[in-house]
C-alpha positions, 0 to 999 in steps of 0.5 A, spaced: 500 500 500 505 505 501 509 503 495 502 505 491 501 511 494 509 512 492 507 511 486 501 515 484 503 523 487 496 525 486 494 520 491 501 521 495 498 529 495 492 528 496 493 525 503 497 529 505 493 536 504 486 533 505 488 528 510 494 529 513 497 523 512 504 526 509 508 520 508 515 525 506 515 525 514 517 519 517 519 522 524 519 518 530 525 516 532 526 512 538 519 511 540 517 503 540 512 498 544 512 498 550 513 491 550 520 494 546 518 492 539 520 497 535 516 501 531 516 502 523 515 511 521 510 511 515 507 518 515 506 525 519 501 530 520 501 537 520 502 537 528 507 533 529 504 527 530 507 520 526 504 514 523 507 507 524 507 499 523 508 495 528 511 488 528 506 484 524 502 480 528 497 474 524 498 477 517 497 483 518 501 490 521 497 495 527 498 501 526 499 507 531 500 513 530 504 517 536 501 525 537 507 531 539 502 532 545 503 524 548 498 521 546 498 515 543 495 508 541 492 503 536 487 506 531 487 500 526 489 492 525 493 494 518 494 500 513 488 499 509 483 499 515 487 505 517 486 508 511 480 508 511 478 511 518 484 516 516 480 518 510 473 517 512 473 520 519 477 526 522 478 521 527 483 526 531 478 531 533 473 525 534 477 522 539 479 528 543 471 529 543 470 522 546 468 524 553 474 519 555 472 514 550 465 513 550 462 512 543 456 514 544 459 521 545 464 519 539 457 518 535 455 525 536 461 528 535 463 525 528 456 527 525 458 534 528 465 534 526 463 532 518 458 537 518 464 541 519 469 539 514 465 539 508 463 546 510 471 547 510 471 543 504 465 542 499 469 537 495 470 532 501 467 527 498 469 526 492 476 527 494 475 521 499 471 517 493 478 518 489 483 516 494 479 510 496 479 507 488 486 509 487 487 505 493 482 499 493 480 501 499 472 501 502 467 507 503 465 505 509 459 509 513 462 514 518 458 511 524 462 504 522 468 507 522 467 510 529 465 503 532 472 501 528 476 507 532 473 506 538 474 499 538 482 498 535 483 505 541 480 501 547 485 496 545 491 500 545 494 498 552 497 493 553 500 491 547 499 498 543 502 503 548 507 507 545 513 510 549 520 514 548 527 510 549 526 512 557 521 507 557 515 514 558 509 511 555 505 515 552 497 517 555 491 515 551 488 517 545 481 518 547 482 525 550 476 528 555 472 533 552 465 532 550 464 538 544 469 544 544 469 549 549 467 555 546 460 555 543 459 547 543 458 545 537 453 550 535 
């Protein structure tokens, strides 16, 4: 998969602009499991957070991303999946909106957040209809891709706990908030 998103720069642009998912920044250096398995850098975003492959386990690589803030944790079982909540969902936002993981708080939040985004940017949809057919991925309704990031992120500890080279573990991901603090999702 990354070696075709190498090989199509569209797509490659795509990702990073509407998706922020750069896969020219492969920060991370020195971050690895908690059980000390190392970690692959695959992409970076915007604010500093990365993407990684972790060892395979049954045929299939997890993929957690490590933000510039600390938090960090499982968010899919493979790149595809991965993808296609990366692309789907602004599953950053929906997980710091998350009331401290609760998915009924997550639902709302992500209805609230998609109105937003294609305010921002009308042409969303079809951006993500390109980027799923050039990547044979699925276009999977948002309220699924919740259930999937929900649960991947509930599976983040013990296995899928980031830390530094000191052994410091990075906090969850699911951050405390229920709506922004200023003016609610008005």
């Amino acid at each position: 998969m990354l070696e075709r998103i190498e090989r199509t720069p569209d797509i490659r642009e795509l990702l990073r602009s509407s998706f922020a998912f750069d896969t020219w920044r492969r920060d991370g250096d020195g971050l690895r499991l908690a059980s000390g398995a190392p970690l692959e850098p695959i992409a970076g975003e915007f604010a500093g957070g990365s993407y990684f492959l972790c060892p395979e386990q049954d045929g299939r690589r997890p993929v957690v991303y490590a933000s510039s803030e600390g938090e960090g944790g499982l968010i899919a079982d493979d790149l595809a999946e991965a993808l296609e909540i990366i692309v789907g969902l602004d599953w950053m936002s929906c997980l710091g909106f998350s009331g401290g993981g609760d998915i009924a708080v997550m639902q709302v939040s992500a209805q609230h957040l998609e109105r937003y985004l294609a305010r921002d940017n009308p042409e969303i949809a079809e951006e993500r209809a390109q980027v799923a057919e050039a990547l044979s991925l699925r276009v999977v309704p948002v309220a699924d891709l919740v259930v999937r990031l929900h649960e991947a992120a509930s599976r983040t500890a013990p296995e899928y706990v980031v830390t530094t080279e000191d052994g410091d573990a990075y906090g969850p991901l699911f951050g405390d908030f229920t709506e922004p603090r200023e003016g609610g999702w008005g």
